[in-house]
C-alpha positions as CSV (number, residue, x, y, z in Angstrom):
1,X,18.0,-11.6,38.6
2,X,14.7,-9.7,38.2
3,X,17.6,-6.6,37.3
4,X,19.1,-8.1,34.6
5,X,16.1,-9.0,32.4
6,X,15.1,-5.0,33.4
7,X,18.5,-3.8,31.8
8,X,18.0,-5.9,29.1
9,X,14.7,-5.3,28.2
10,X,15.5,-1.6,28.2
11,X,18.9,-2.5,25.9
12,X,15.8,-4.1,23.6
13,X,14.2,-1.1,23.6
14,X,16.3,1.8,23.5
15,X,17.8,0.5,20.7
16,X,17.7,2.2,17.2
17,X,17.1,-1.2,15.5
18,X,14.2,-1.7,17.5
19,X,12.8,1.4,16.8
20,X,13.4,1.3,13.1
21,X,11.8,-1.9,12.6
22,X,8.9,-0.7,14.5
23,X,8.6,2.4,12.4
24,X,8.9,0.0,9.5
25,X,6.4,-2.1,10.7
26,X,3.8,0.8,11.6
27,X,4.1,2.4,8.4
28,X,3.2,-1.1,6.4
29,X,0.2,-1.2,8.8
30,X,-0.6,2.3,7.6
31,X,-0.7,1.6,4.2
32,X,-2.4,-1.4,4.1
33,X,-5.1,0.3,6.4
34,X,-5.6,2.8,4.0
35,X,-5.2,0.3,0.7
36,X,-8.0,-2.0,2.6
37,X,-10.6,1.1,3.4
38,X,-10.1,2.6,-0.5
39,X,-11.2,-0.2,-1.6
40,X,-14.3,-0.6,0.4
41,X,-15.0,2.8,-0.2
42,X,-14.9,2.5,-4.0
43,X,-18.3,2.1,-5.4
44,X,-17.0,0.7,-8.8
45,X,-14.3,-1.7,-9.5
46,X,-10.6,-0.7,-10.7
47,X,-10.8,-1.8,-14.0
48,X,-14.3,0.3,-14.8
49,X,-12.0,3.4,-13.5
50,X,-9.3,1.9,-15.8
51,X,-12.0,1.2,-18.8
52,X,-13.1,5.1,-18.4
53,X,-10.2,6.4,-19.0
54,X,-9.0,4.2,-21.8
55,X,-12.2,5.5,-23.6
56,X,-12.0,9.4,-22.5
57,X,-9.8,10.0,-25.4
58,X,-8.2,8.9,-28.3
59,X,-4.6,9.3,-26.7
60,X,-5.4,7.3,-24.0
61,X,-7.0,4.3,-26.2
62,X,-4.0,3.9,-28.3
63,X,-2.2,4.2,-24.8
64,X,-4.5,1.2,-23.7
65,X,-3.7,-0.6,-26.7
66,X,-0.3,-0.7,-26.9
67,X,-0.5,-2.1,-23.3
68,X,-1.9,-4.8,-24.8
69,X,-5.6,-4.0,-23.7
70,X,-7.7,-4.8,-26.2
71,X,-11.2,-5.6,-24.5
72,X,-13.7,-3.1,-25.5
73,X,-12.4,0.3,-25.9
């Protein structure tokens, strides 16, 4: 009995599914590691990153604009 659930626990995982759902998995951990720690790291907000570069050029404003950002560029 004991194997049987040893042969199939190493069907499980020798399997390509498996694996490719654990890559999957890992690499969604990953990014939302790194997501989390860039934005503890930043020491302003998105949108003041967003605001500065609507207002570092002309271009850009009527770029921000037609986005429908209107705030206070």
């Amino acid at each position: 009995m004991k194997s049987k659930i040893l042969n199939y626990l190493k069907v499980i995982v020798c399997h390509p599914a498996t694996h490719y759902n654990l890559i999957t998995i890992g690499i969604l951990i990953t990014i939302g590691a790194l997501h989390n720690h860039a934005h503890y790291e930043m020491t302003k907000d998105a949108d003041s990153y967003v605001r500065q570069w609507c207002r570092s050029s002309a271009e850009n404003k009527k770029i921000c604009i037609s986005y429908g950002g209107n705030m206070d560029y």
